[in-house]
VOPAGU-2260 file (C-alpha; in pm, 1 decimal, decimal comma):
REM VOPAGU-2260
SITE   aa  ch    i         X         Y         Z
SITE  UNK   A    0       0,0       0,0       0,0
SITE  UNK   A    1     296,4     233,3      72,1
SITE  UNK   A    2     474,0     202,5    -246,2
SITE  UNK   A    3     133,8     239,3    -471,2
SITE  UNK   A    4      18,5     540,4    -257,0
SITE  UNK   A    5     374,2     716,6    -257,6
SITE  UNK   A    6     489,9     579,0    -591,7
SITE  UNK   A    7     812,2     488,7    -441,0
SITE  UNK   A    8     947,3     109,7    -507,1
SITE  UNK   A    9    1060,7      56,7    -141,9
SITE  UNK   A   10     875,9       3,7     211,1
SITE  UNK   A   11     951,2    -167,6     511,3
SITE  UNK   A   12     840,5    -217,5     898,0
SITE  UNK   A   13    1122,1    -264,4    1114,7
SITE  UNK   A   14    1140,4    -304,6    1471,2
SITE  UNK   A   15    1459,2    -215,4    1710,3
SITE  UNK   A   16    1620,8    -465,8    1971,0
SITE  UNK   A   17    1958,1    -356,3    2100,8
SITE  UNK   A   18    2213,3    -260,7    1817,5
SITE  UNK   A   19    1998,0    -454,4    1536,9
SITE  UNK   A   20    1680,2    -377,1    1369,1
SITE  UNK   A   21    1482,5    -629,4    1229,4
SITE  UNK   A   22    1264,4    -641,3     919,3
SITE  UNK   A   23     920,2    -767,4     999,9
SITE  UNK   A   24     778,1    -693,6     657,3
SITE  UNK   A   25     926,8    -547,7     326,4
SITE  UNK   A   26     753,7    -498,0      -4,6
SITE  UNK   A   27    1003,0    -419,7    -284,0
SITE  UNK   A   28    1310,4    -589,7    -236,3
SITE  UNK   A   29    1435,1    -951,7    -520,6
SITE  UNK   A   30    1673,1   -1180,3    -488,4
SITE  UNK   A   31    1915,1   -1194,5    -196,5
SITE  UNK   A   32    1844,4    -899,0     -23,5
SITE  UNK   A   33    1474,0    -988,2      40,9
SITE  UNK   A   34    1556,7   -1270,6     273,9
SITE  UNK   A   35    1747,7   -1038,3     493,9
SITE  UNK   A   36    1595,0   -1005,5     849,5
SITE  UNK   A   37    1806,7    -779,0     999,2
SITE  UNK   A   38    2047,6    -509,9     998,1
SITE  UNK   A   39    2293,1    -354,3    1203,7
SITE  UNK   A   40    2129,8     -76,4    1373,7
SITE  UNK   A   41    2432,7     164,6    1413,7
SITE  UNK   A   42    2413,3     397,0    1108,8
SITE  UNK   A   43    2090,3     345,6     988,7
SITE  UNK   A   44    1771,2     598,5     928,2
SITE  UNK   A   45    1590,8     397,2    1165,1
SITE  UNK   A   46    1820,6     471,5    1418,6
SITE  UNK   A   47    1759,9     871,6    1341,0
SITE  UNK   A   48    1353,5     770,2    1352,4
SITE  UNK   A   49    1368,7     599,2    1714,5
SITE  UNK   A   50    1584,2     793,1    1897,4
SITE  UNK   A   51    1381,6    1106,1    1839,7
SITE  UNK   A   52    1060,2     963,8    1809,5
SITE  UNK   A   53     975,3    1206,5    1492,9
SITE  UNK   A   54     951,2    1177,8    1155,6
SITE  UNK   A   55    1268,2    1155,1    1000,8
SITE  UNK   A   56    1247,7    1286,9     653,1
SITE  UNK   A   57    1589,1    1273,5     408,8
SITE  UNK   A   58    1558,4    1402,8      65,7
SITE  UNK   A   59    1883,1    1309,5     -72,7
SITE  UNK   A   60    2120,1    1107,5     138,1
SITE  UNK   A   61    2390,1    1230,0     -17,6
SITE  UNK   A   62    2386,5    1567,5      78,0
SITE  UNK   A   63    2381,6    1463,2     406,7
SITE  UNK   A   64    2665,1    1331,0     596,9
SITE  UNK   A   65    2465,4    1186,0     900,7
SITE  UNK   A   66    2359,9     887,1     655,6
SITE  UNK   A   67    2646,1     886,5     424,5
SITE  UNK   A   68    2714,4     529,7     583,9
SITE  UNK   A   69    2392,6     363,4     582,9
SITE  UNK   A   70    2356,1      -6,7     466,4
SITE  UNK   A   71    2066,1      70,8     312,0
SITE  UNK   A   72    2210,1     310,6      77,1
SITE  UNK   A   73    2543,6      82,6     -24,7
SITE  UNK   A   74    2304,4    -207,9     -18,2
SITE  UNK   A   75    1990,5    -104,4    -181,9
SITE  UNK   A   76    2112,0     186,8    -328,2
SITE  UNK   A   77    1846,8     403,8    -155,6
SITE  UNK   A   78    1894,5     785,5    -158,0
SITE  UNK   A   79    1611,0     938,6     -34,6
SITE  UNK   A   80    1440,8     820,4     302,3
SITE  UNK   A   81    1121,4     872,6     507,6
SITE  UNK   A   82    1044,2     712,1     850,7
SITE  UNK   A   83     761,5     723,1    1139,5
SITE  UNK   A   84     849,0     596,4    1417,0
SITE  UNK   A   85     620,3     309,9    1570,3
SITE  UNK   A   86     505,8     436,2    1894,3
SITE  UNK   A   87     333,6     226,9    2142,7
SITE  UNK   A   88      84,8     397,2    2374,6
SITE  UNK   A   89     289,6     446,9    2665,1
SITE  UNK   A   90     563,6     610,7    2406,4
SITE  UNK   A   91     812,0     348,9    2326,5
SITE  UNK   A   92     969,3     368,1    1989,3
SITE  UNK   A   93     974,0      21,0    1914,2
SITE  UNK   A   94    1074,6      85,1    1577,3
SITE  UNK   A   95    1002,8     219,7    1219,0
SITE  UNK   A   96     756,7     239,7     899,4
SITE  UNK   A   97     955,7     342,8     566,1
SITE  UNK   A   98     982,6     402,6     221,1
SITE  UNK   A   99    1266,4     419,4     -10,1
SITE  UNK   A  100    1338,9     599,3    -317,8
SITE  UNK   A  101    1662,4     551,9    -509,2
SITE  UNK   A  102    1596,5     935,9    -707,0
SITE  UNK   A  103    1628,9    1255,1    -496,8
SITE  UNK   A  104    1278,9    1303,5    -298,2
SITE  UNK   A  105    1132,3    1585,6    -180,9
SITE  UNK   A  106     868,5    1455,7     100,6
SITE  UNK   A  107     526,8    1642,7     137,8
SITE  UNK   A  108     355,2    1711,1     450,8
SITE  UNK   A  109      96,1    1488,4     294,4
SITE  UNK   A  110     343,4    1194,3     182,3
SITE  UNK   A  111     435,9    1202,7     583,8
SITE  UNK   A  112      83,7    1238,9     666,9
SITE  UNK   A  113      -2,8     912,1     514,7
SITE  UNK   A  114     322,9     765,2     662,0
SITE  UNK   A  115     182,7     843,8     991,9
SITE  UNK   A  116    -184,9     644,5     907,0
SITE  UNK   A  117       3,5     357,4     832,5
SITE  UNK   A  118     268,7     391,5    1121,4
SITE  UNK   A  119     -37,3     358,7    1336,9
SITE  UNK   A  120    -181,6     118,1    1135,4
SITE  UNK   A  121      86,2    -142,2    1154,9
SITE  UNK   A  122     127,8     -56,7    1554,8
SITE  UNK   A  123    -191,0    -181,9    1620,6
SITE  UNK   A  124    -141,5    -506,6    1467,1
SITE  UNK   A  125     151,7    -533,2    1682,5
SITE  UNK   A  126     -42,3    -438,0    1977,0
SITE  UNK   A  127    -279,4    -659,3    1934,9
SITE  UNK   A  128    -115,8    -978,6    1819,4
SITE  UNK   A  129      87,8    -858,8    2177,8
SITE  UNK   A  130    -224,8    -843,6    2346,8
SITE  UNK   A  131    -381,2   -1186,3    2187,3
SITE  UNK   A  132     -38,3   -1326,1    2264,2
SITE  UNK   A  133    -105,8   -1259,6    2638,9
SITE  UNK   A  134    -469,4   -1362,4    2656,1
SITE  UNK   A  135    -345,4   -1680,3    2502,9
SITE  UNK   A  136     -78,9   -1713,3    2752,8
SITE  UNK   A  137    -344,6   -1628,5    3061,5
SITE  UNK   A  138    -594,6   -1860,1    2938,2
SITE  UNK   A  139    -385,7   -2134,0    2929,3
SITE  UNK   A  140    -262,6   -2037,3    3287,2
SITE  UNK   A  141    -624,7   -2003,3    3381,7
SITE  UNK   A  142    -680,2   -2326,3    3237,9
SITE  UNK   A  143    -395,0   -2506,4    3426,8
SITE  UNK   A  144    -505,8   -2381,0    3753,2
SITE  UNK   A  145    -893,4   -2471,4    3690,2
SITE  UNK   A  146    -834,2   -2835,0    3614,3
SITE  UNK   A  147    -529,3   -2821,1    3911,6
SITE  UNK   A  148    -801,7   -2693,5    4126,8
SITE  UNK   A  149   -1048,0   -2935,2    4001,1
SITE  UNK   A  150    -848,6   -3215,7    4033,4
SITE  UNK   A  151    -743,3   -3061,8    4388,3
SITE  UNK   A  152   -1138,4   -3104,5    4492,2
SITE  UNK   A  153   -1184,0   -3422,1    4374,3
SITE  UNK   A  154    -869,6   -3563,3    4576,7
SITE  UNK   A  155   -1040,0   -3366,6    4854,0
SITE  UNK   A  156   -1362,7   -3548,2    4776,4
SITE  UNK   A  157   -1228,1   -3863,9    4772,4
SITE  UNK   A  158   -1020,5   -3813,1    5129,6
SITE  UNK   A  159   -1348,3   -3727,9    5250,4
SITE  UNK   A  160   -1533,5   -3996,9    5124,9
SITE  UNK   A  161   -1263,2   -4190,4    5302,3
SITE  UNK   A  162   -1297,7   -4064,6    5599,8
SITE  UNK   A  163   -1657,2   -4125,4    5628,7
SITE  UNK   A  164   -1610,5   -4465,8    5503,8
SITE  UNK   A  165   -1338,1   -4518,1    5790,9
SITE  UNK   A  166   -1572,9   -4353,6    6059,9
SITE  UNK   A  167   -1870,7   -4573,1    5962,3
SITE  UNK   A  168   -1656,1   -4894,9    5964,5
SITE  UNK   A  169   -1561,3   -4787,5    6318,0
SITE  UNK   A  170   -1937,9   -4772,8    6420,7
SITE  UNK   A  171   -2011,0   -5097,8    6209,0
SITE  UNK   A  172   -1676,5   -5324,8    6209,7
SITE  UNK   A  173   -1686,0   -5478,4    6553,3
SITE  UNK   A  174   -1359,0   -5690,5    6552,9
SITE  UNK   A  175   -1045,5   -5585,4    6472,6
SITE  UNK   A  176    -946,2   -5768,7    6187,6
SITE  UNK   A  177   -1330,8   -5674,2    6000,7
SITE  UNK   A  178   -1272,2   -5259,6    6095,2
SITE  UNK   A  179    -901,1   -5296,7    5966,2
SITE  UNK   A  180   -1005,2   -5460,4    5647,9
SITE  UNK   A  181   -1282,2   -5208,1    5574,5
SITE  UNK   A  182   -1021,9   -4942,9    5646,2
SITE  UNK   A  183    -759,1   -5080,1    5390,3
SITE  UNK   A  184    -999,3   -5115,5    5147,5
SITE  UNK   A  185   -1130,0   -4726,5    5158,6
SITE  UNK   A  186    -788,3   -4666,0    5179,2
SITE  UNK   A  187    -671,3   -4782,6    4878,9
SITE  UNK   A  188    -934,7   -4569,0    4699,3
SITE  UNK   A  189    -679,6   -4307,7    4793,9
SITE  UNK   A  190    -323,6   -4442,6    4823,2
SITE  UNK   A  191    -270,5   -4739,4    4634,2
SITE  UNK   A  192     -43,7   -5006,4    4785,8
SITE  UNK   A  193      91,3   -5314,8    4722,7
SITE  UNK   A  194      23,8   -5438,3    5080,1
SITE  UNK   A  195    -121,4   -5269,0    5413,1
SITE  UNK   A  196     -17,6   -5396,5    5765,9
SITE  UNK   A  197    -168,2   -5286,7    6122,6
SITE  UNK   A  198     118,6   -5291,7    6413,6
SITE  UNK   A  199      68,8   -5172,5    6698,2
SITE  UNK   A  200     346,9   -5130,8    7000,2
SITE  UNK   A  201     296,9   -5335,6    7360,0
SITE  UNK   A  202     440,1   -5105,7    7602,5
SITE  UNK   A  203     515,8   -5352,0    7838,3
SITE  UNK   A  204     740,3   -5510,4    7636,9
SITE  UNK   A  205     832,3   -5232,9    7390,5
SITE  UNK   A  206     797,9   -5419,8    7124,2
SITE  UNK   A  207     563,5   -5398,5    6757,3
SITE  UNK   A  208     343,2   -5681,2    6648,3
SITE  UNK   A  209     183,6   -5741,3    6312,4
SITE  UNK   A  210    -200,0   -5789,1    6385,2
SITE  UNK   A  211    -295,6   -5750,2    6049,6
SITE  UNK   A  212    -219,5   -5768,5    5662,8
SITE  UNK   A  213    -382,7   -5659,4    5377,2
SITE  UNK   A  214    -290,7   -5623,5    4986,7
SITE  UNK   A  215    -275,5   -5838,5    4707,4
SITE  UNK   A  216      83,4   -5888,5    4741,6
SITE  UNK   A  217     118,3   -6138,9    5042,5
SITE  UNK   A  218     298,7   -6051,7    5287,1
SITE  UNK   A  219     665,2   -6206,1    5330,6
SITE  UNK   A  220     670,6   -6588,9    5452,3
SITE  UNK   A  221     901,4   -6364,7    5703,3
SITE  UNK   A  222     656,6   -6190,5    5846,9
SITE  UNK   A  223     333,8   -6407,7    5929,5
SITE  UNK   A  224      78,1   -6242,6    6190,5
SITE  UNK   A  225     218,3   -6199,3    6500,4
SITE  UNK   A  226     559,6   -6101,5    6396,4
SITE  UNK   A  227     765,2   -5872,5    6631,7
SITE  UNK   A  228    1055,6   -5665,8    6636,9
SITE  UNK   A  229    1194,6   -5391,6    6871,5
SITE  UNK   A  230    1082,3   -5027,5    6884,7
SITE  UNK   A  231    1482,2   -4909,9    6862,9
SITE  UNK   A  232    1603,2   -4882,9    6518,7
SITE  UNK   A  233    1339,5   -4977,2    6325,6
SITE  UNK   A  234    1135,0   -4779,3    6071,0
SITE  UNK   A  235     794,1   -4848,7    6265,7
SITE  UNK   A  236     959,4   -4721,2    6591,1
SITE  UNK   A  237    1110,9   -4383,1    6399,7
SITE  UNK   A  238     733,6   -4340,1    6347,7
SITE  UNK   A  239     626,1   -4405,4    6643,8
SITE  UNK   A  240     880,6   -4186,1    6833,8
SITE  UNK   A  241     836,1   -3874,8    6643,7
SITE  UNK   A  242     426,3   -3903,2    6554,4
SITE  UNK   A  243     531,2   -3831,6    6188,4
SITE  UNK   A  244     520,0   -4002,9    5859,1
């Protein structure tokens, strides 16, 4: 659109990051040059365009020494320039729209004016593919946390249906080994083992015995029912000693 409207052969939107400026869309350039992304940014009109966040307007570069060395002049053979910055709301140059004429040109207010339209133009594609960019990203965030949280309640849910399950085997399950096999089993619904085993410590004696098993991995030929061992130096006894997992 810039090169019809202007009649100039050259355009191109380029954006600034550190000492480079990168071209995020040309119209005009064949052959080698158009896959060229970027440029250094030392030297260059764009350079002139974001630092003072005007219109940089250059007639004949060849008149004037401040672009004597630009790459786009030894490269494309460019010798007159124009250049709006592209401001972001907050007033961040983030980089330039231009056109290119390789014959002496003598800008009009209206040439610049239309610069300007399409300077804005092109900054509020960038905005918003920015801003879609981040809605994207918070979505997805959104998202994660929703099915975290969701999946959060229903491990809640479950614990509590546990619980109840436990509690009502306590009030139902009147021997020991019927209440700790109602237990495992609600259990399970929870943390899955490989085998579950109630021991409980005799103080008299300070020792642990097995009083119950449950799993469907047997337990070790080892360790029948009734099994013992000593409260000191033992895994069950660490437990026991500190009340802690």
């Amino acid at each position: 659109l810039a090169t019809a409207v202007l009649r100039v052969p050259l355009s191109f939107v380029s954006l600034v990051d550190g000492d480079r400026q990168f071209f995020k869309s040309q119209c005009g350039l064949t052959g080698p040059l158009a896959a060229s992304r970027q440029t250094p940014l030392t030297g260059s009109f764009c350079a002139h365009a974001v630092a003072s966040r005007e219109p940089v307007v250059v007639p004949d570069s060849r008149r004037n020494p401040d672009f004597a060395d630009s790459p786009l002049i030894s490269d494309l053979g460019a010798v007159a320039y124009a250049g709006v910055p592209l401001l972001t709301t907050e007033g961040h140059a983030l980089g330039t729209f231009c056109v290119l004429d390789p014959e002496p040109h003598e800008w009009t207010e209206d040439e610049i004016g239309v610069l300007r339209i399409l300077a804005t133009s092109a900054m509020c594609e960038i905005e918003l593919r920015r801003v879609v960019g981040e809605l994207k990203t918070l979505t997805e965030n959104l998202q994660g946390m929703v099915e975290a949280r969701t999946v959060e309640l229903k491990a809640s849910e479950e614990r509590q249906r546990v619980l109840l399950d436990v509690n009502n085997a306590i009030v139902t399950c009147l021997d020991r080994e019927s209440l700790f096999s109602a237990a495992t089993t609600a259990l399970r619904r929870v943390i899955p083992f490989d085998r579950a085993a109630l021991v409980l410590h005799d103080p008299a004696r300070d020792v642990f015995k097995v009083l119950g098993v449950a799993g469907p991995v047997p337990s070790a030929p080892g360790i029948p029912l009734g099994t013992e061992w000593p409260r000191q130096g033992t895994r069950a006894g660490w437990v026991f000693d500190h009340g802690e997992p």
